[in-house]
C-alpha positions as a printed NumPy array, in Angstrom:
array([[ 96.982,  61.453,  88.094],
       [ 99.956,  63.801,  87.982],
       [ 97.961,  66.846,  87.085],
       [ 95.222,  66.565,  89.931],
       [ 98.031,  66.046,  92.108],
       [100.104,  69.006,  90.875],
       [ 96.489,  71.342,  91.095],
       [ 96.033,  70.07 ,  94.599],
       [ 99.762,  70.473,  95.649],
       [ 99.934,  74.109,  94.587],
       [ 96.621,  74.932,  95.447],
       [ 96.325,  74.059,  99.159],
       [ 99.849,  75.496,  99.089],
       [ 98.567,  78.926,  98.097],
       [ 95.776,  78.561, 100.589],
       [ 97.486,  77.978, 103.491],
       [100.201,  80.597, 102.449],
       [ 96.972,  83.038, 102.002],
       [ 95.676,  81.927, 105.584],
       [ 98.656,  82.881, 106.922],
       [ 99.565,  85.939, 105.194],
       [100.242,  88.172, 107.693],
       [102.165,  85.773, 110.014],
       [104.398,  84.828, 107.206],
       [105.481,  88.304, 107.121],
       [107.273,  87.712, 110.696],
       [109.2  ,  84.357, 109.812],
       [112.129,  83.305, 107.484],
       [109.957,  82.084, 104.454],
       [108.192,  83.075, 101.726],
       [105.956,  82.316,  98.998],
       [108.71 ,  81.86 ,  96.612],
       [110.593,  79.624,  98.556],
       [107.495,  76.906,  99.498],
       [107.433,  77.236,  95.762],
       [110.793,  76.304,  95.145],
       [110.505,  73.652,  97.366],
       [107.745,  71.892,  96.31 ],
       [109.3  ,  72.336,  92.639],
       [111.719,  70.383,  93.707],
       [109.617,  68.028,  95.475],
       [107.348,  67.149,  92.537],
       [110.747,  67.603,  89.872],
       [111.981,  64.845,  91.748],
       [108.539,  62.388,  92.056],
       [108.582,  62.725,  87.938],
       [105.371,  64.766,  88.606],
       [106.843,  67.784,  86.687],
       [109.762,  66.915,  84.081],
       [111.32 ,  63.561,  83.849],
       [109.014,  60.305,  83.284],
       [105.704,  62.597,  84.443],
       [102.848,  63.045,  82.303],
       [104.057,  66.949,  82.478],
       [107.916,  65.748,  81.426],
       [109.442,  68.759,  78.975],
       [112.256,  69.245,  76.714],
       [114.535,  71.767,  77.032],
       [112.98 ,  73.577,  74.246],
       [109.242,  73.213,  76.222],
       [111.242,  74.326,  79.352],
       [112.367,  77.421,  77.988],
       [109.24 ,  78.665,  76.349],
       [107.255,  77.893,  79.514],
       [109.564,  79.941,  81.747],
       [110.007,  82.61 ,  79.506],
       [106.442,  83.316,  78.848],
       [105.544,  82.839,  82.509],
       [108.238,  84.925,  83.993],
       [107.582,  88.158,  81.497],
       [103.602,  87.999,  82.775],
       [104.756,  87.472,  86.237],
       [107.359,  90.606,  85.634],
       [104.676,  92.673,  83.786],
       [102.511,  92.431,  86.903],
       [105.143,  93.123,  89.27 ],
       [106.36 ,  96.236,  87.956],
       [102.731,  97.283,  87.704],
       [102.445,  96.742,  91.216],
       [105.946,  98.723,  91.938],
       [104.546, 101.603,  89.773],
       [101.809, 102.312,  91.334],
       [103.245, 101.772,  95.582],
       [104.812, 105.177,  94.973],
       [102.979, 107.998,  92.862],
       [105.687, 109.777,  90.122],
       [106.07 , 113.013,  92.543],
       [107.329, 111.067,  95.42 ],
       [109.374, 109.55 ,  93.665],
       [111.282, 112.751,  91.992],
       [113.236, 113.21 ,  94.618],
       [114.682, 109.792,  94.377],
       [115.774, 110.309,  90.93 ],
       [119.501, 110.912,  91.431],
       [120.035, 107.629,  93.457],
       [118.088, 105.569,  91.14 ],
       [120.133, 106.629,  88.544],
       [123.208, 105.508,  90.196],
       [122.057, 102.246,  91.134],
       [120.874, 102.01 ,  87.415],
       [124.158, 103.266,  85.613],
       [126.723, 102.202,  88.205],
       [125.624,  99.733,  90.858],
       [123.763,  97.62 ,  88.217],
       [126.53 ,  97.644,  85.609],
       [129.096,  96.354,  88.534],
       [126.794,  93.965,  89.567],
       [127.226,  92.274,  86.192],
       [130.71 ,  92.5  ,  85.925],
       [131.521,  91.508,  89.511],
       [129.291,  88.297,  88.336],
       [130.486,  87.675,  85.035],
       [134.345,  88.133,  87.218],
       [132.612,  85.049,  89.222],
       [131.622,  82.74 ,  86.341],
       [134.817,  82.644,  84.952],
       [136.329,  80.531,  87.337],
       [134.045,  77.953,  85.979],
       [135.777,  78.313,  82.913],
       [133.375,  79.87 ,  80.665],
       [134.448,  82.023,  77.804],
       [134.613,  85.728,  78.335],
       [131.531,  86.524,  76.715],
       [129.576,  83.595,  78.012],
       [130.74 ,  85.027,  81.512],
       [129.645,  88.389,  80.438],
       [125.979,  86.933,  79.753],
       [125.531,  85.22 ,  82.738],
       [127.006,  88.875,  84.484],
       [123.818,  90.497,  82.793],
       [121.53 ,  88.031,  83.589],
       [122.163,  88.442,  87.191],
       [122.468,  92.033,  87.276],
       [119.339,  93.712,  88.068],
       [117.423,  93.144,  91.556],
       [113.918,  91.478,  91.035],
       [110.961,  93.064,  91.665],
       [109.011,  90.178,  92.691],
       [111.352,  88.924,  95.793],
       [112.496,  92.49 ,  96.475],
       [108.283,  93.35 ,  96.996],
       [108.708,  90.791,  99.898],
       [110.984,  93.299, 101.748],
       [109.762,  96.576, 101.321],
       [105.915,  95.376, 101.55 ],
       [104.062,  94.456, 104.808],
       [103.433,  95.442, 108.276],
       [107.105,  94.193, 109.624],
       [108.836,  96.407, 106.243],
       [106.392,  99.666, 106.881],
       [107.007,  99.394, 110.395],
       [111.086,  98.915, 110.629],
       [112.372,  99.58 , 107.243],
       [112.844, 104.034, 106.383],
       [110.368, 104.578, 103.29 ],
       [113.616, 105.889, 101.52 ],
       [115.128, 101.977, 101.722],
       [112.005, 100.712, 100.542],
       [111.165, 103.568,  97.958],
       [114.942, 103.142,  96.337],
       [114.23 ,  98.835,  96.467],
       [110.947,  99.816,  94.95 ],
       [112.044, 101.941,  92.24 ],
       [115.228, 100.063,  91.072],
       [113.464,  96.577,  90.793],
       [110.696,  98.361,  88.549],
       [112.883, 100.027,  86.359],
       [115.881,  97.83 ,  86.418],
       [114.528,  94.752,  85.229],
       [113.335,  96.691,  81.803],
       [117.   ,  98.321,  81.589],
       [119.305,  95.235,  81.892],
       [117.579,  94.055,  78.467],
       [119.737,  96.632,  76.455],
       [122.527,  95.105,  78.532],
       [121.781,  91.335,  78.176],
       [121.   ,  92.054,  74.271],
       [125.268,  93.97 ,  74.115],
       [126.519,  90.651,  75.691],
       [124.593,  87.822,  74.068],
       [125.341,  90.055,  70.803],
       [129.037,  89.634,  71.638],
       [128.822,  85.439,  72.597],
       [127.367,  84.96 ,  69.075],
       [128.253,  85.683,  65.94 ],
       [129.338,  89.551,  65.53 ],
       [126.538,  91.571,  64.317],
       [126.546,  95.191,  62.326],
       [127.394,  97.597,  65.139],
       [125.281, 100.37 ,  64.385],
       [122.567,  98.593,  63.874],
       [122.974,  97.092,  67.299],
       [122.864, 100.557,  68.95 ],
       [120.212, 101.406,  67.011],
       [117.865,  98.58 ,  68.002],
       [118.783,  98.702,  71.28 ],
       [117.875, 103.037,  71.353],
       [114.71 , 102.301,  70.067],
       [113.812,  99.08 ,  72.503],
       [114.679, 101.261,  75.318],
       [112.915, 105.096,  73.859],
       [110.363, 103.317,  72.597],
       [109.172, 101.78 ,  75.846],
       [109.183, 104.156,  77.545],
       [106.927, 106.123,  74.75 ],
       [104.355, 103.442,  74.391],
       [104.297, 102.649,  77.85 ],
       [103.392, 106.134,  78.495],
       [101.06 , 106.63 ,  75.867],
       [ 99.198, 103.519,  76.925],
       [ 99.524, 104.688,  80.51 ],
       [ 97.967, 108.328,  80.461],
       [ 95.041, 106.371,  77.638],
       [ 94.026, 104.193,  80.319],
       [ 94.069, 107.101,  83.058],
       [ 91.887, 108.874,  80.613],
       [ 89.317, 106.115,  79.939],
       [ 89.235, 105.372,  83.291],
       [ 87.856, 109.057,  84.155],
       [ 85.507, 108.841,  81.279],
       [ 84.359, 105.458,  81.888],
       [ 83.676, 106.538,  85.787],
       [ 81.643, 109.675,  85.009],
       [ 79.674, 108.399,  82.243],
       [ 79.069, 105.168,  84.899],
       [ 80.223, 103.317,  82.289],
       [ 82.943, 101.149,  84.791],
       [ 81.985,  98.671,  87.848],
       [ 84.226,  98.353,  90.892],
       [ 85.411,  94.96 ,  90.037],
       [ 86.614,  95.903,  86.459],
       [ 88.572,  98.656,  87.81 ],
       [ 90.294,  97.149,  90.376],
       [ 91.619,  94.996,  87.51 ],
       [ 92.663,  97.788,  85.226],
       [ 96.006,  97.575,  86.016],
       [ 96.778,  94.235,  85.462],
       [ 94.503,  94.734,  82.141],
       [ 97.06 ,  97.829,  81.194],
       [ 99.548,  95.387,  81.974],
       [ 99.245,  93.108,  79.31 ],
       [ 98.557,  95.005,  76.997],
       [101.395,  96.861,  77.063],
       [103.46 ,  94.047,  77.334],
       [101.73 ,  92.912,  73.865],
       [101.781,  96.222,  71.971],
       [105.73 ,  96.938,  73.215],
       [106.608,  93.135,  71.772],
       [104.637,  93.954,  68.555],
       [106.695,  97.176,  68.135],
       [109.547,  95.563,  68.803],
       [110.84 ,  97.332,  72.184],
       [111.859,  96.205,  75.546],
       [108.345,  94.892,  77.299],
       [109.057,  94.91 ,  80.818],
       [110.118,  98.604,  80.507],
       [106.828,  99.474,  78.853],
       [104.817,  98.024,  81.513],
       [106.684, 100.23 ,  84.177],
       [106.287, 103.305,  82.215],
       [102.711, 102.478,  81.722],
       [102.284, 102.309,  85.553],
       [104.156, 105.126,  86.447],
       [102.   , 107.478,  83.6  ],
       [ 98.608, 105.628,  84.697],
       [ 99.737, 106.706,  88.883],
       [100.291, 109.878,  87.834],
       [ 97.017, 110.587,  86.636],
       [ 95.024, 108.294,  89.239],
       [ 93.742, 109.485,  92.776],
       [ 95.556, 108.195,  95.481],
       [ 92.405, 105.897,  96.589],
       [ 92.098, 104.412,  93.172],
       [ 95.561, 103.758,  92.653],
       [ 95.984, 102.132,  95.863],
       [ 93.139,  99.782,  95.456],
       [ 94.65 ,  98.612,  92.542],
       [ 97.812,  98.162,  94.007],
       [ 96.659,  95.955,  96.416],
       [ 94.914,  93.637,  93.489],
       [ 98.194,  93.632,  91.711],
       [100.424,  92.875,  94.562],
       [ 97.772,  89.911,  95.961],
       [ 98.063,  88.611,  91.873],
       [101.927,  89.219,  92.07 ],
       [102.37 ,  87.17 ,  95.488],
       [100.739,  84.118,  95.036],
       [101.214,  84.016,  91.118],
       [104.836,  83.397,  92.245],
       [104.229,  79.918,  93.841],
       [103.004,  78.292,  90.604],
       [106.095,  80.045,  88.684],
       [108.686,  79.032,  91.418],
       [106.937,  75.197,  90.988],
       [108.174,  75.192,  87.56 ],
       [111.591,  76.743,  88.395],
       [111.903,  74.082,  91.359],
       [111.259,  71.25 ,  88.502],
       [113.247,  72.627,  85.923],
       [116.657,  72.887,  88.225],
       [119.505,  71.53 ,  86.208],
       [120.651,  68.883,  88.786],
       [123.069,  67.513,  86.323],
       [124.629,  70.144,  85.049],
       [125.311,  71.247,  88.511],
       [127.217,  68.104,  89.676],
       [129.472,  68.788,  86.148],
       [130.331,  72.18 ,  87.137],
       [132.255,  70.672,  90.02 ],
       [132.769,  72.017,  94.035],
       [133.953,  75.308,  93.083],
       [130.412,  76.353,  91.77 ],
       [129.121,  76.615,  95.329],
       [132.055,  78.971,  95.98 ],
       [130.912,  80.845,  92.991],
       [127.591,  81.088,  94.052],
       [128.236,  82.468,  97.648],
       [130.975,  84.947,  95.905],
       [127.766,  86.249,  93.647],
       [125.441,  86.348,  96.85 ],
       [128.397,  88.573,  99.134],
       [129.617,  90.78 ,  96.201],
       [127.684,  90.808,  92.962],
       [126.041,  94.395,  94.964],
       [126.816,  95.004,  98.725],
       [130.017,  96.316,  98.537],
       [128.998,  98.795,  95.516],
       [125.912,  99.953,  97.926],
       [127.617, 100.36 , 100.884],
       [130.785, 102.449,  98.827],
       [127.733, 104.447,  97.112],
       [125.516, 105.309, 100.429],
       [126.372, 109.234, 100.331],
       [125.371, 109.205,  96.422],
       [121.452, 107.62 ,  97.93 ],
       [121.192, 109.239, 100.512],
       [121.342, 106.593, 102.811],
       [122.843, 105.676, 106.535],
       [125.866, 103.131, 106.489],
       [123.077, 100.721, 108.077],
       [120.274, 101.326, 105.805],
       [122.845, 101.36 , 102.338],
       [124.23 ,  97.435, 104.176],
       [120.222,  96.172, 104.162],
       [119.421,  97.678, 100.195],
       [122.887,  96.493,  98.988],
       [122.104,  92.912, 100.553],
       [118.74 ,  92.531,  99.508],
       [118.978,  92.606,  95.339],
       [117.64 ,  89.413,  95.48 ],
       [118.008,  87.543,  91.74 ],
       [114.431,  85.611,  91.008],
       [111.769,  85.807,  88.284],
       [113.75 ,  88.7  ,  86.391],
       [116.967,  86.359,  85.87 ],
       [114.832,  83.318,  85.019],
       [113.72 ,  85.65 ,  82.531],
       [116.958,  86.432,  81.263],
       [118.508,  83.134,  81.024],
       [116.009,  81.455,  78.959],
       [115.967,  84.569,  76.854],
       [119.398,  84.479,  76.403],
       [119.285,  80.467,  75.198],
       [116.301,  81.608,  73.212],
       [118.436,  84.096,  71.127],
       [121.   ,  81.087,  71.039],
       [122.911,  81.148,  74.191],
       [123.141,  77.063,  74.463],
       [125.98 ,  76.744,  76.564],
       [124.357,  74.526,  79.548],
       [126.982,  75.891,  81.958],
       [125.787,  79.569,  81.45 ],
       [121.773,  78.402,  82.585],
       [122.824,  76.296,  85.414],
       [125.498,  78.212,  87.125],
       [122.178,  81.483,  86.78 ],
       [119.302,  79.29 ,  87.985],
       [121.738,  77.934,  91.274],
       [122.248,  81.856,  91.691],
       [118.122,  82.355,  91.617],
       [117.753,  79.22 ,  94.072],
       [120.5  ,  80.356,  96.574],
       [118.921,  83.626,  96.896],
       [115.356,  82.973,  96.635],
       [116.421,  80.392,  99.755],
       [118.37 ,  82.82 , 101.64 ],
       [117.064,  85.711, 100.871],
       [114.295,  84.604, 101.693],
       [115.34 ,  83.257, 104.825],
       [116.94 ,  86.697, 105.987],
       [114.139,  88.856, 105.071],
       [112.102,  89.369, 107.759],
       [114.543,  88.997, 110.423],
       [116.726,  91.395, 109.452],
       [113.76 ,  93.832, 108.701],
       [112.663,  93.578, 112.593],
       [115.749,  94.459, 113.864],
       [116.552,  96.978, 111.657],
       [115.515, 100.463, 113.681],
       [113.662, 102.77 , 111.52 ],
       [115.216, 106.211, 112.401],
       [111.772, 108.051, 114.024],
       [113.293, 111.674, 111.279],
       [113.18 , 109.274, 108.42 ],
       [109.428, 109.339, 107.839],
       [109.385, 113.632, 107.429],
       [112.011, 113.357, 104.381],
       [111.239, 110.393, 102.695],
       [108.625, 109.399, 100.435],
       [105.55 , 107.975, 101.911],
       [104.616, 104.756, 100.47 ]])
């Protein structure tokens, strides 16, 4: 009976959630965290894991959050492609960069910093740095998305969340790839840089080739009244996957792709179209999350946790205050941004489905060490939890300047 139970569980979950959509919006939850929760819940009934009829290896663990967090990704950074069209976001390319080439690369070392008071290795602290470094996309679309973000939150903050989460989460794989290459056995070096040139270039090639094809069928397809309406509002998510499958095939870096693909496939889409699809994508993308955060919930490391000892819950608050806040607040003249608005983007980089997808990638390429995956997925709990929690009430009550909408990008 565990698997009617765990249908019904998520299922009148998501319904409820869905009933109460735009409420939700107002309190200190989200979809992610009911998730979580009722991971937990069910981890702990032997429902999912343990003695349940779903119980997993580590092996079956891994694969199943892997594969599930790079779909959930691929749709995410769809959806974060297409909320702001490529010319509105040129003007946001210089801060992007920074966050991308600066505030990310501190990120990981102010984490990696963090793990080693756990005692981990220098190179196992540098993975678990990476693997926390970039700001998910899927959490971060619960800030700058809604009637409480649109109405409080300058479109800059939420263009600049927007932006870094889509791209980000493609880039820290080049990073990820240095450090895991450094906690294994040493590898050829220019071989290393090679690989990792052509994972990132190449991305971004097929995912814009792939892109500007599907804008182009698209415009056939609709004047030869060859496309229905339902069809194309699933496009995206369509473009989506295939990308993600021609980018693995060609061995480059996936996620990337997908955002590329997006941002090509906006470009050439009218405004109505691409916002149509947007909304498809970002309905997929927010209650796809409560079945992924199930499985996260399940597959918490309990155990490996209580052998870390006390000073992991110091580690984990030191990752949540300074793995990015200070870094955004030192860097708000480089975006562009008030001392106000630069303290909300630096606090909400929230770590979710991108470092899940990092830390069983890393184990996949042979990271094993059980202290590197359990001190990362307490860092995804804490802030799924409390970012979570702070989300919306810090979005009320943060005044949107009434100047801000005439300069910034519109979403």
């Amino acid at each position: 009976m565990e698997l009617p139970l765990l249908y019904a569980t998520i299922g009148v979950a998501s319904v409820l959630l869905a009933l109460l959509s735009r409420r939700l919006r107002f309190l200190p939850v989200t979809e992610a965290m009911v998730g979580l929760l009722l991971g937990v819940a069910l981890g702990q009934a032997g429902v999912l894991g343990g003695s349940g009829a779903l119980g997993w290896d580590d092996a079956q663990r891994d694969t199943l959050l892997l594969e599930s967090s790079r779909l959930l990704l691929a749709a995410s950074v769809m959806a974060a492609a297409l909320r702001f069209p490529a010319d509105q976001l040129r003007s946001l390319v210089r801060p992007v960069v920074w966050l991308l080439v600066v505030v990310m690369p501190v990120a990981a070392l102010v984490s990696g910093a963090l793990a080693l008071a756990l005692g981990l290795p220098l190179a196992l602290a540098a993975v678990v740095g990476a693997c926390l470094s970039p700001t998910d996309p899927v959490l971060a679309a619960s800030v700058v998305t809604g009637d409480v973000a649109e109405k409080s939150l300058p479109s800059r903050v939420r263009a600049l969340l927007t932006a870094e989460s889509g791209i980000n989460d493609g880039l820290a794989l080049p990073l990820v790839a240095v450090t895991i290459s450094l906690a294994l056995t040493p590898r050829e070096t220019g071989h290393e840089l090679l690989l990792l040139t052509w994972e990132v270039l190449g991305a971004v090639a097929i995912g814009v080739v792939l892109g500007l094809a599907a804008a182009a069928g698209r415009r056939i397809a609709t004047r030869e009244h060859d496309l229905d309406s339902g069809p194309t509002l699933m496009l995206t998510l369509l473009l989506a996957l295939a990308t993600l499958g021609v980018a693995q095939l060609a061995g480059t870096d996936d996620v990337l792709a997908v955002f590329g693909a997006g941002v090509a496939y906006g470009a050439r889409t009218d405004r109505t179209i691409r916002e149509e699809q947007d909304m498809i994508d970002e309905a997929v993308n927010r209650y796809a999350v409560v079945p992924f955060f199930v499985l996260v919930g399940a597959a918490l490391p309990w155990a490996d946790w209580a052998a870390l000892g006390p000073v992991v819950v110091l580690v984990t608050v030191g990752v949540l205050l300074v793995r990015r806040l200070p870094a955004v607040l030192l860097s708000a003249p480089v975006l562009g941004l008030t001392r106000r608005d630069a303290a909300f983007a630096g606090w909400f980089g929230p770590m979710g489905v991108s470092a899940v997808f990092y830390l069983t990638y890393a184990r996949d390429q042979g990271v094993t060490d059980p202290r590197v995956f359990a001190l990362g997925m307490l860092a995804v709990a804490a802030s799924t939890v409390v970012h979570g929690m702070t989300a919306a009430p810090l979005a009320r009550i943060h005044p949107r300047p009434a100047s801000s909408s005439g300069s910034d990008p519109a979403p």
